[in-house]
N, C-alpha and C positions, 0 to 999 in steps of 0.2 A: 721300525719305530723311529718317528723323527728326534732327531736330541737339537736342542735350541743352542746355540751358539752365539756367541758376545762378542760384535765388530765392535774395537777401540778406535778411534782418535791415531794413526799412524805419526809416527817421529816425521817430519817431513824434508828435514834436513837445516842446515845451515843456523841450529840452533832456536827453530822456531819451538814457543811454548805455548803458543794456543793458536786460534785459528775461531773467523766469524762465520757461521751457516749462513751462507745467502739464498740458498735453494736447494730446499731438497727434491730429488731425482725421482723418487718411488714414495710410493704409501704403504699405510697398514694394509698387508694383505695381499701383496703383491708377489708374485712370482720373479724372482731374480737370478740371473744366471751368476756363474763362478767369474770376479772382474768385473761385473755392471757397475758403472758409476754410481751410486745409491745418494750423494751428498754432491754441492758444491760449495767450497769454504775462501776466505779469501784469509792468506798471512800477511805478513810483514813482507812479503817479495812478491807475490800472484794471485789471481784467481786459479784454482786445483781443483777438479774433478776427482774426486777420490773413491775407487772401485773398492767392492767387496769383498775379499778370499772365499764367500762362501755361496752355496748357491743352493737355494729352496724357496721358503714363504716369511716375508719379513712381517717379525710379530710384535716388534714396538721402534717408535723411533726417540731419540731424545739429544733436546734441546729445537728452541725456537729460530726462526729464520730472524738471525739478526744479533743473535747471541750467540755468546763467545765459549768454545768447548777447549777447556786444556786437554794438552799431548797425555793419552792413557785415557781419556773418560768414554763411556760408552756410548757411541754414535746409531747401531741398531741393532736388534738381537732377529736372528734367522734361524727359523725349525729346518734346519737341516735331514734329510730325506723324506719330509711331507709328501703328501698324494693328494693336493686339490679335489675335491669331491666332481667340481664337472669335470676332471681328465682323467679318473677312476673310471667311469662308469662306462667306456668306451672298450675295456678287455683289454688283452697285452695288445702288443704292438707288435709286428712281422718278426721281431728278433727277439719274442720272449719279456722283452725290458716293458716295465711300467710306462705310458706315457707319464710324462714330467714329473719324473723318478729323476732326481740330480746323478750324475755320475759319477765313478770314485772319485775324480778331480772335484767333483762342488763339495763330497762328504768332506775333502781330505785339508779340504782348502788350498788357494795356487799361494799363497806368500805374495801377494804382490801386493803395494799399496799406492803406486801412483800409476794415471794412467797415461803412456809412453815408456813407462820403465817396466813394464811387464810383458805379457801375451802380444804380439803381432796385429790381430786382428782383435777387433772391437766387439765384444759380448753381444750375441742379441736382444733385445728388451722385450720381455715374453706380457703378454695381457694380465690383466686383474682380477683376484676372483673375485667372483659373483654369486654369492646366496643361491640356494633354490637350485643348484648346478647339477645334482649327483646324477638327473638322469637320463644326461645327454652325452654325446660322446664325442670325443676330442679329433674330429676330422680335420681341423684347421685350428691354429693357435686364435687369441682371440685378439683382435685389432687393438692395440696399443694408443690408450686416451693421452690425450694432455694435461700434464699437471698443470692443478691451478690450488690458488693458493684457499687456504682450509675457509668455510663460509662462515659467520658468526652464527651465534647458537639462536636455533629458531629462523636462519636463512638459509633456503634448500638450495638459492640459486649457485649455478656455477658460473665462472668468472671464463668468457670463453678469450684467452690470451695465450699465446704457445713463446714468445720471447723471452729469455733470461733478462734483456736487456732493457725491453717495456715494465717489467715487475721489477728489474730494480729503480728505476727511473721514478715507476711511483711508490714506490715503499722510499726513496730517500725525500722526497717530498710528501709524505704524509698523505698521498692519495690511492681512496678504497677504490679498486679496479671494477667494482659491481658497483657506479654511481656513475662509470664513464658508458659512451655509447660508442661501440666499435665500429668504424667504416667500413672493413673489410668483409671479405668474403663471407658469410654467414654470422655479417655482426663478428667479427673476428676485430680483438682493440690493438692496433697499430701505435708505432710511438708518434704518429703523428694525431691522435686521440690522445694520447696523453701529455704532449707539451698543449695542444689547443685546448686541454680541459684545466692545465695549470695557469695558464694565460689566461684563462676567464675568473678564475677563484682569485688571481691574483689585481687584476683588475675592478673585481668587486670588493675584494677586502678593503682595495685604495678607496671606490668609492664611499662604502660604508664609515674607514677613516677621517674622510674631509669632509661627510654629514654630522659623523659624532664629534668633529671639531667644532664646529661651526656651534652647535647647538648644546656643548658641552658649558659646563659649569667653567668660573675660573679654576686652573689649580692649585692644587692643595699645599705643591709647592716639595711630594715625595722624588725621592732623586733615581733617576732611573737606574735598573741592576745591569750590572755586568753581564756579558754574557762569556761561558764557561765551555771549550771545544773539546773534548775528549781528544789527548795525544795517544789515539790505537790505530792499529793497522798497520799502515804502508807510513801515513804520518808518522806515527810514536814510530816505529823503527828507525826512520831516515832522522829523526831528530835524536834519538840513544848515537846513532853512526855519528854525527856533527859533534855530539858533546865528546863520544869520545876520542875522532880526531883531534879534536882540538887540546884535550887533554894528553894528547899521548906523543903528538906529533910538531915535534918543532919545527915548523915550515917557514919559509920565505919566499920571495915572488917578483922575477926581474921583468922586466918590460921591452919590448923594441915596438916601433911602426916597419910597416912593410908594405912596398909599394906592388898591390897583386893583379895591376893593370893586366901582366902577360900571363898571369895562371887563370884570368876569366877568357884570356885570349884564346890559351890553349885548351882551355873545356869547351868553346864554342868548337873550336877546330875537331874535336874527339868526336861531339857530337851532333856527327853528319846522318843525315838520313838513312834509316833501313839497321842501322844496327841500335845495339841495347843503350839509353842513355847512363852518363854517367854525369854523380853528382857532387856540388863543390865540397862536401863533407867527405867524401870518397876520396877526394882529390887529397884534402887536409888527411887523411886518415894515412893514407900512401905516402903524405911527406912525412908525417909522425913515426913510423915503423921505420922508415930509412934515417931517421934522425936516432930512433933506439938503436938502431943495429949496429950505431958507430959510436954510442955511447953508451953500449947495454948494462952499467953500473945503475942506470937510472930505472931500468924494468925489474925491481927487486922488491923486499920488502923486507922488515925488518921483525928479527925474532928476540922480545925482549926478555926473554927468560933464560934463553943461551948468550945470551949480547951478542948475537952476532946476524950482518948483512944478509940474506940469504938473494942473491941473483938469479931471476928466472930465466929459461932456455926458450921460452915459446911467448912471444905477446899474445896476449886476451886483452884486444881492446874494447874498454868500455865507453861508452858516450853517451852524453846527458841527453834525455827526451823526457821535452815536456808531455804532461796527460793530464785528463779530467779526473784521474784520482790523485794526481802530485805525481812530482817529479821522480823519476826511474832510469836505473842506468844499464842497458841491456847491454850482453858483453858480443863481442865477434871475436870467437875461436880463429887461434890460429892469424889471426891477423897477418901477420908478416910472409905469409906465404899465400896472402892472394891475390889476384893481380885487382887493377881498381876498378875494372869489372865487375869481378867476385866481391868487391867490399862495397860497392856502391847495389847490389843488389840483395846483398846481407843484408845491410843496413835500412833499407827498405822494410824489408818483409820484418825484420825485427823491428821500426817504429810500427807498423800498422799494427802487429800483435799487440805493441806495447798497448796501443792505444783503444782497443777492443780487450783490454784487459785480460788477456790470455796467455803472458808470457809465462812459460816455466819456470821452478827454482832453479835449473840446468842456465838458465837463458837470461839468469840475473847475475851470477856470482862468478865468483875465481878468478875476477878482472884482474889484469898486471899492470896497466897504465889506463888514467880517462883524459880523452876528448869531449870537451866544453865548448860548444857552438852557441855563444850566451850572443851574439850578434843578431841571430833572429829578434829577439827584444828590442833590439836598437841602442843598443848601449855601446859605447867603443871599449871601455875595460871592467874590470874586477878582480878580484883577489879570492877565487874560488877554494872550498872548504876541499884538501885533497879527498877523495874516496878511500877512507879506512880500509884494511893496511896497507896502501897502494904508496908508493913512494914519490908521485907527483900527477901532475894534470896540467895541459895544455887548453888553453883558453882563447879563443877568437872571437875579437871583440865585430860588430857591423863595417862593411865596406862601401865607403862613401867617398866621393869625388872632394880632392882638396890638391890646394895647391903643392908641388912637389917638386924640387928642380932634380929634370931629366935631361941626362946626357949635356950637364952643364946650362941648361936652361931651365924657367921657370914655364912648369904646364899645368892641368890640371889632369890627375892622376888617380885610378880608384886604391884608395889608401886605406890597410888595416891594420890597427894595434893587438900584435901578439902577446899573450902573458902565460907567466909558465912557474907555477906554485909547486913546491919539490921539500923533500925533506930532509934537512940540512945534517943528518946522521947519512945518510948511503953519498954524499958527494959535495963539495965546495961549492962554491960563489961560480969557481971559473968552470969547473963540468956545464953548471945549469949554464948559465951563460951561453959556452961555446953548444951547446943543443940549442937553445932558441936562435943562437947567431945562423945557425945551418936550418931551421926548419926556417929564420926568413928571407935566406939566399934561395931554397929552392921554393918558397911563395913570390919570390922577385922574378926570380930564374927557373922555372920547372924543367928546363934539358937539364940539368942538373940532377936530375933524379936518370934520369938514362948511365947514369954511371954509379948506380945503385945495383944491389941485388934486388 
């Protein structure tokens, strides 16, 4: 006899309390193994794929794709040990077992609720039932549809799109996916159908704008509204983080320029042909961990409840990457033990997740120090907000040609303004100081780092 079972809303870690559906995974009626992704939610740190503990026939789902479910509320209920009418009808199976009879593992549920931190290998996604079934027999599973998103009432059509990425694109722009025309392979809608179907609506809105100007009345003289952004998500989080460094954290912030003519020199020299490129963020990332390991008072953070310093043993370097959902600071484990190889190729594959929106909560948090690459903007300085409760952040402003007297003469030199925002509880004026003085000897001087760990 099936008993129904109540999938919640899982703690997700790092203090999160809700979480927005942006796609869910399965429908009413579908067959789900023990660990199937069933939801996709996005928190205050990531997009999460969030799998099932149980495995049968999912018999409701709740909440809308776009709304927000608190940590505890009920995301979908599963008849756990159901018999599908067309996988009945087929007789046992070689081993006695019902076909798609869940196994003590689906009755018992696995515990897991994210998916990386569970099971090994990724659940199979088993077909849909289908009405009218009972008197066929379960020779082959049934081929696995694409979800699309639910029709309006009295619209049978289906929305033929298989992208996470196309359907968020037009749900944040307010376009219905069953009004675009798909390019692709059997009318399949690409995101390049849906920037071209935004770019025409947007176009015509302008046109329709500058007819209804033209031919409008004078006005009336009403004052135009505000408009109103919702601080949630990834926003409202990174903005609670700001308010409460800044409240909690008395920071200050010294300055040098640095002449980094020979550390572009010596990246061109590194990266010769046939081997892995490395990058100047890599480079910066390799003087920064040699800059903590000789001042490691600075790699700490502060515990305000015991008043006391607490000095970490291991850098987790974090560093700021920009994204089309706002700004995110992915960390790199272990930092200081790998060579800049290994950190120019981390740091890689952590902006591309960042930026495809798929970093984990593991892939956000438990930074120990950030690197601020605010240069790519074009900016020479700032006075960056430190990353809560981290106890400082190094900042590299753009590297631009300017005059600079070398070796007793005036040249023109590619010259960078370093800055270095620290918090004036774990160290002095002269700690921060003498780290910036050494991280811009070895951006002057990079053999200087050969005499590093």
């Amino acid at each position: 006899m099936a008993v129904v079972r109540e999938f919640t809303l899982p703690d997700l870690g790092e203090g999160l309390t809700e979480a927005t559906v942006v796609q869910w995974l399965v429908e009413v009626g579908q067959v789900v193994a023990v660990d199937q992704p069933v939801v996709e939610v996005e928190t205050a740190k990531a997009m999460v794929e969030v799998p099932c503990p149980y495995g049968g026939v999912v018999t409701a789902r709740f909440g809308e794709e776009g709304s927000e479910v608190p940590v505890g509320a009920p995301l979908v209920t599963v008849a756990v040990g159901a018999v599908p009418d067309d996988l009945a009808g087929g007789g046992a199976a070689d081993d006695g077992a019902a076909p798609g009879a869940p196994d003590a593992q689906e009755s018992a549920g696995s515990g897991n609720v994210l998916v990386g931190y569970g099971t090994s290998t990724a659940a199979a996604r088993r077909g849909r039932i289908r009405p009218g079934g009972a008197g066929r027999a379960a020779a082959a599973p049934a081929p696995l549809e694409p979800a699309v998103p639910a029709p309006a009432a009295g619209d049978s059509r289906t929305v033929p799109v298989i992208s996470p990425l196309v359907r968020r694109m037009a749900r944040e722009n307010g376009l219905d996916l069953r009004n675009v025309t798909g390019s692709g392979r059997d009318g399949l809608i690409l995101r390049s159908d849906v920037e071209r179907t935004i770019r025409e609506r947007e176009t015509a809105t302008a046109a329709a704008s500058v007819a209804g100007a033209v031919g409008a009345a004078p006005a009336t003289g009403a004052a135009p509204q505000a408009e109103r952004i919702p601080l949630k998500g990834m926003r409202g989080a990174a903005a609670e983080k700001f308010s409460r460094s800044r409240q909690e954290i008395p920071d200050a912030t010294c300055w040098v320029d640095a002449d980094a003519t020979e550390l572009l020199a010596a990246r061109r020299a590194m990266n010769v042909p046939g081997v892995p490129k490395v990058s100047l963020l890599a480079l910066l990332a390799k003087i920064t961990t040699a800059a903590l390991a000789r001042f490691p008072e600075l790699n700490a953070t502060v515990d305000p409840q015991a008043r006391e310093i607490v000095r970490l043993p291991a850098v987790h370097l974090g560093f700021a990457a920009q994204t089309d959902r706002g700004l995110v600071v992915p960390v790199v484990r272990d930092a200081h033990a790998r060579t800049v190889e290994e950190l120019s190729a981390e740091m890689a594959r952590l902006t591309e997740t960042a930026r495809a929106g798929r970093l984990s909560p593991a892939e956000l948090t438990h930074g120990t120090f950030t690197l601020n690459n605010y240069g790519v903007f074009g900016v020479d300085g700032s006075t960056p907000i430190i990353n809560h409760p981290e106890a400082g952040m190094l900042g590299v402003g753009r590297i631009a040609a300017k005059p600079w007297v070398h070796e007793g003469e005036l040249a023109v030199r590619q010259v960078v303004q370093l800055s270095f925002t620290f918090d004036h509880r774990v160290c002095d004026g002269a700690t921060a100081g003498g780290f910036l003085r050494f991280v811009a000897d070895c951006v002057e001087r990079p053999a200087l780092l050969l005499r590093t760990r």
